[in-house]
N, C-alpha and C positions, 0 to 999 in steps of 0.2 A: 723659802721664807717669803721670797716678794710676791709668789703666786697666793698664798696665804694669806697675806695682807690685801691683794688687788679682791680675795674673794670678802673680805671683812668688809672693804669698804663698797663692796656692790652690795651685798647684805644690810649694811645702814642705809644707803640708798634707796632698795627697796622697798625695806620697812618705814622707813619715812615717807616715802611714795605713797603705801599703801595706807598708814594712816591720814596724811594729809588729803588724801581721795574721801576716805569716808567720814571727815571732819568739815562737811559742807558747809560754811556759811552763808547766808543770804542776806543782798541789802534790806529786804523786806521780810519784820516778820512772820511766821506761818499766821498768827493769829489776825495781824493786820490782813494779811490775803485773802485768808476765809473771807473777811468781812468785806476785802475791796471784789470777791467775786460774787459774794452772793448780793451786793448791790449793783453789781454789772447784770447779773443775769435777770434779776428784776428789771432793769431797765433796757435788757433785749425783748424780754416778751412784750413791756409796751409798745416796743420803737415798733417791734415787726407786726401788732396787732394796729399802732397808729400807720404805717407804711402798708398794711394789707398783704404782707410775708413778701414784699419786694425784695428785690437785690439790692442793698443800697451801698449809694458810694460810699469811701473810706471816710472822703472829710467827715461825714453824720458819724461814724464811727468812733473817730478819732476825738471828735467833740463832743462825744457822750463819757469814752473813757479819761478822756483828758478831767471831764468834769468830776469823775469820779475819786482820780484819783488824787484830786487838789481837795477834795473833799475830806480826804483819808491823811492829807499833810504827808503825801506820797511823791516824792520825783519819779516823771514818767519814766526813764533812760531805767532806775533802781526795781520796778515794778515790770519792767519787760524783759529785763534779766533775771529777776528773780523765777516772774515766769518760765521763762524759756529754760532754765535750773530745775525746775518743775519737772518740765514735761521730756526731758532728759529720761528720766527712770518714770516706766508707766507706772509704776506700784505706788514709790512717792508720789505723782499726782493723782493716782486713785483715792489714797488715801485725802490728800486733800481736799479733793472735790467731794467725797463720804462726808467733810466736814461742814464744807461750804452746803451740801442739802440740809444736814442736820440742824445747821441755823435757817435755814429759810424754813424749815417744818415747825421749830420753833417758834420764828419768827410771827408768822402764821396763824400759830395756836395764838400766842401770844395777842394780835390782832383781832380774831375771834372772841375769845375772854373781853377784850376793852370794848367791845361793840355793845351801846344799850340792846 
């Protein structure tokens, strides 16, 4: 009887384990990300086209993404853990990154059209 019992409650534990695994929450969310990455990545190809594809220090870095993501009403600390949540599972951020292009291709078209 008590071995019985010791295997029920490793059994709820597990399953609880294993749902609470793939019940991820993020402080930030996907949708906000899309859009805080594909405004970052926009403003890497100018920073490395105005820098001439230098290496540059963090603080340039930090004071582009900083800007970005005060822009998006994002705390940085919630947006590098989400991140870093991300890049956890490749597939998860493959997927999000397919998303993050698909708005800048948008994005794009979108800019083309409003051009006299």
């Amino acid at each position: 009887m008590r071995c019985n019992l010791r295997n029920k409650i490793t059994m709820i534990v597990l399953i609880t384990g294993f749902f609470a695994c793939n019940s991820r929450s993020f402080p930030v969310a996907e949708s906000k990300m899309v859009d805080i990455l594909a405004d970052a990545m926009v403003l890497e190809a100018g920073v490395q086209i105005k820098y001439n594809y230098a290496i540059l220090p963090d603080s340039v870095w930090m004071r582009n993404y900083g800007f970005i993501v005060k822009k998006h009403n994002v705390d940085v600390k919630d947006f590098e853990t989400t991140l870093s949540a991300y890049k956890l599972d490749g597939k998860e951020f493959a997927a999000l990154m397919e998303k993050v292009i698909v708005k800048l291709q948008k994005d794009e078209v979108k800019h083309k059209l409003d051009k006299p």
